[in-house]
C-alpha positions in Angstrom: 6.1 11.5 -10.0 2.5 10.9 -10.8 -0.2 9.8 -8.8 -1.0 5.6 -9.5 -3.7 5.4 -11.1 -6.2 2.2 -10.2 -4.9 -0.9 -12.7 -1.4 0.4 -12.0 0.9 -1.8 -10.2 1.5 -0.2 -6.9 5.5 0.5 -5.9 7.2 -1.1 -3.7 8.5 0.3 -0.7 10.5 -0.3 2.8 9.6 1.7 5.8 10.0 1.7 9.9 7.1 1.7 11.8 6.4 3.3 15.1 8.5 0.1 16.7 10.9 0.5 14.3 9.7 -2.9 12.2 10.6 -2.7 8.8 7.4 -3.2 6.4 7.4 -4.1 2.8 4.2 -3.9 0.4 5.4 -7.6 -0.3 4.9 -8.6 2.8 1.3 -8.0 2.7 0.9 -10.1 -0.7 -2.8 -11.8 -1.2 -4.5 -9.4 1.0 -5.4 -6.0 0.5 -3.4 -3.2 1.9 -4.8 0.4 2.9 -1.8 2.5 2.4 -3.0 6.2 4.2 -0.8 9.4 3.7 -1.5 12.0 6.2 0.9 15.3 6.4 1.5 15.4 10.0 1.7 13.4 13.3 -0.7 14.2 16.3 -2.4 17.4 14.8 -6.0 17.3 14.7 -7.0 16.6 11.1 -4.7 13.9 11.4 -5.2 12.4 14.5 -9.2 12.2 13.5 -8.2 9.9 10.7 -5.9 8.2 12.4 -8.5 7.0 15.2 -10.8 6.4 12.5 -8.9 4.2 11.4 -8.2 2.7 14.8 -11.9 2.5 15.6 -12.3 0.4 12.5 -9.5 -1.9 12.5 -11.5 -5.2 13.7 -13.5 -4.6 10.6 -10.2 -4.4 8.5 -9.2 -7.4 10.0 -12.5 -8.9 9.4 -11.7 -8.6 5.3 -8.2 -9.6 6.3 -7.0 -5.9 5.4 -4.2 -4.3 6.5 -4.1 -0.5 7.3 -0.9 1.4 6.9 -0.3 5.0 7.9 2.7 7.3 6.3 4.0 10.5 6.5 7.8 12.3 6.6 8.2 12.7 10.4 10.8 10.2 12.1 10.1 7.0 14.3 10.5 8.5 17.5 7.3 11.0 16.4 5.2 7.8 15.0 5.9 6.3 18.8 4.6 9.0 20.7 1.8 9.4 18.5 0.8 6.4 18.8 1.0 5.9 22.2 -0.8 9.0 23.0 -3.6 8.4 20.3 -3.4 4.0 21.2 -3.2 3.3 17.3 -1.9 -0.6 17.0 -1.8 -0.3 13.1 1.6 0.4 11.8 2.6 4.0 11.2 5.1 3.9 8.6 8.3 7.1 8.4 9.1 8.2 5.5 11.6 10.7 6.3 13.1 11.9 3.2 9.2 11.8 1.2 10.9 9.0 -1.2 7.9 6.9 -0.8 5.6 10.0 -0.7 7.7 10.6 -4.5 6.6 7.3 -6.2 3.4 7.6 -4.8 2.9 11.3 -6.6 1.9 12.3 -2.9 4.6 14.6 -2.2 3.3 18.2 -3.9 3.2 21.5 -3.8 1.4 23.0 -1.4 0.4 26.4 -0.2 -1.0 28.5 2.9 -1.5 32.2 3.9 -0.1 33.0 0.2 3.6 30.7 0.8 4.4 27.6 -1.4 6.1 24.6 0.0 6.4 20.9 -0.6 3.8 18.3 1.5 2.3 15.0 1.4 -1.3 15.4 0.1 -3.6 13.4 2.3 -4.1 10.9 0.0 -5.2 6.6 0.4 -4.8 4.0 -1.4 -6.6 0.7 -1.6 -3.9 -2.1 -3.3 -5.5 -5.2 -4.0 -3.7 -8.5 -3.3 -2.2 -8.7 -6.3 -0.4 -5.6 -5.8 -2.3 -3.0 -8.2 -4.2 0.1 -7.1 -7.9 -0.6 -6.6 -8.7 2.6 -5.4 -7.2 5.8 -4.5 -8.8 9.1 -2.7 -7.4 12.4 -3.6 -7.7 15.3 -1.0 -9.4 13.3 1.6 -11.9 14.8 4.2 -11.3 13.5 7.5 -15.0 12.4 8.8 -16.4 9.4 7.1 -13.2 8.4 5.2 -12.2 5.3 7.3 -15.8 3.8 6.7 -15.6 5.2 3.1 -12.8 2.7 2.2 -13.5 0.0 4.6 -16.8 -0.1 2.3 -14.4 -0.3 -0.9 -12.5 -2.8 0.8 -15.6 -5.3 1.7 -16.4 -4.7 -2.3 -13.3 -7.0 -3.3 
């Protein structure tokens, strides 16, 4: 699938957090959602954006903005990361990459000359309405949880 472009309806999903919660984008409706893709728990790339995001969160809250991490590893790996990183945001599994799939995240990637299939670290901003304000496309780490808590105060 394609990445959503801004304008587009966002899909709808279903995913465990870290608690093993169940979240749906519908649950969030009327506030804006920051839905973050990151390829892997508790590596350094990674765990920098994730405590970005951490660090930020009372100014999410502030603009009544929720923040939502995802990537394919399990439950059990969201827990630990969380606990060893002390992120209170939900981190969503998406095990089997369907969510990953309608959101166009889940490409083809490569390293040291091998191809594979990986979640590009990509965010999205959804308005309350449910459509794509935003979206960042090969995020760099440093400055990128500022970067779309600015884009977030802009709505």
């Amino acid at each position: 699938m394609a990445l959503i472009e801004p304008g587009h309806k966002a899909p709808s999903f279903a995913l465990k957090d870290q608690a093993g919660t169940v979240h749906r984008l519908a649950d969030y409706a009327g506030k804006p959602v920051v839905l973050y893709f990151y390829p892997k728990d508790d590596t350094p790339g990674c765990t920098t954006e994730a405590c970005a995001f951490r660090d930020n969160l009372p100014q999410f809250k502030r603009s009544k903005a929720a923040v939502l991490g995802v990537s394919i590893l399990d439950e059990a790996s969201k827990a630990r990361f969380a606990a060893k990183h002390r992120l209170t945001f939900p981190l969503l599994a998406d095990a089997d990459h369907a969510v990953a799939e309608k959101y166009g995240v889940w490409q083809k990637k490569s390293m040291y000359g091998r191809s594979f299939m990986g979640l590009a670290r990509t965010t999205y901003l959804i308005g309350g309405d449910g459509k794509v304000v935003k979206r960042w496309d090969n995020v760099k780490v440093d400055g990128h949880a500022e970067e779309v808590l600015a884009a977030v105060g802009e709505l």
